[in-house]
C-alpha positions in Angstrom: 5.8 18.6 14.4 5.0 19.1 17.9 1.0 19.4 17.2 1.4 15.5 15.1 0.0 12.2 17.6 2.2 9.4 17.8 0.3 7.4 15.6 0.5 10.4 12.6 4.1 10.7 13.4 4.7 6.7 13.0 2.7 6.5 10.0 4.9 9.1 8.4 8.4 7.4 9.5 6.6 4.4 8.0 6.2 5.8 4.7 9.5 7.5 4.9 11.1 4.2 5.6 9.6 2.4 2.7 11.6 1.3 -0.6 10.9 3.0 -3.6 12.7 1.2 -6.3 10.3 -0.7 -8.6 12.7 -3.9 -7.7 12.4 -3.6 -4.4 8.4 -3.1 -4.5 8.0 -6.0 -6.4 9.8 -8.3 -3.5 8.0 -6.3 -1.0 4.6 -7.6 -2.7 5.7 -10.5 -4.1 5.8 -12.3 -0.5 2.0 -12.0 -0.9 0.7 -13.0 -4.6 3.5 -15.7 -5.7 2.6 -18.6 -3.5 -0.9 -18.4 -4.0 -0.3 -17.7 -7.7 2.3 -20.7 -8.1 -0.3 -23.1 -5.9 -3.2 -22.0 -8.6 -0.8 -22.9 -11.3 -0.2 -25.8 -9.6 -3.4 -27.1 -9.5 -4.0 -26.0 -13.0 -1.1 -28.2 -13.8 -2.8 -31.2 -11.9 -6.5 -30.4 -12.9 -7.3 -30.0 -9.2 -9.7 -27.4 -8.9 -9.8 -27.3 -5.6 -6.1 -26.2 -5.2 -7.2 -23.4 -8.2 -10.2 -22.2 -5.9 -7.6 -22.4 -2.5 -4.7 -20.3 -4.5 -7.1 -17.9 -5.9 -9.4 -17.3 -2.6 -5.9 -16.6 -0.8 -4.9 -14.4 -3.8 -8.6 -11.9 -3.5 -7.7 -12.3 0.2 -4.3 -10.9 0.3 -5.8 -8.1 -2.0 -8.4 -7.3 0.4 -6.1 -6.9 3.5 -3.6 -4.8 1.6 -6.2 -2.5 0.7 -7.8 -2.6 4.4 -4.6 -1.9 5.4 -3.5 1.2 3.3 -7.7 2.4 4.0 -6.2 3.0 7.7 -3.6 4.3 7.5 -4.6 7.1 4.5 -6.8 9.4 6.9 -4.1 9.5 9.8 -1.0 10.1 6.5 -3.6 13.1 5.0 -4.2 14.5 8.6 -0.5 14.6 9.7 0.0 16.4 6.2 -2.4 18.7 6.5 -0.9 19.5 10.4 2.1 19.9 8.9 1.2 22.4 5.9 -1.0 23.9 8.4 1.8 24.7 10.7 4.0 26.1 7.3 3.2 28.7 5.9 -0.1 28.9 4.5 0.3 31.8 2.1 1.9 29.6 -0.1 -0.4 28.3 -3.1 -1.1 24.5 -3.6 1.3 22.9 -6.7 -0.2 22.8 -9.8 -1.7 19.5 -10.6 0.8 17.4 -12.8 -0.1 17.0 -16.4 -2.1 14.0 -17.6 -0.1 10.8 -18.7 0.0 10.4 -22.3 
């Protein structure tokens, strides 16, 4: 772990640190679409389309940072694990890819 930059190992105790129950996910994400969903129902309710066009302009905008986001971090996550396989052993052969959802 030696050869990993501070920024690989940080992303990694990120991802480490993250909740993985679908419960706790959906709380993690929910901070971001429910307000701007509930203020485009909102306006539905009312028939004001501007606070449709508001809640949904937040909504794509949320989406675009989250995906910003995770496009950042992805190339330092695959580099520290490739350091780290790198630096295991590398006669072992790559998993087999898991089957195909049904």
């Amino acid at each position: 772990m030696n050869d990993l930059t501070s920024e690989e190992r940080s992303t990694l105790s990120r991802f480490l640190a993250e909740r993985t129950g679908r419960l706790d996910i959906f709380f993690t994400y929910a901070i971001y679409f429910v307000p701007s969903l509930l203020f485009g129902c909102y306006g539905m309710w009312r028939g004001d389309f501007a606070a449709v066009a508001i809640g949904y302009v937040v909504m794509v905008g949320l989406v675009v940072y989250l995906i910003a986001r995770q496009g950042r971090s992805n190339p330092i996550f695959r580099s520290a694990i490739r350091k780290l396989l790198d630096q295991g052993s590398a006669e072992e052969a790559p998993a087999p890819n898991p089957p195909p959802a049904a």
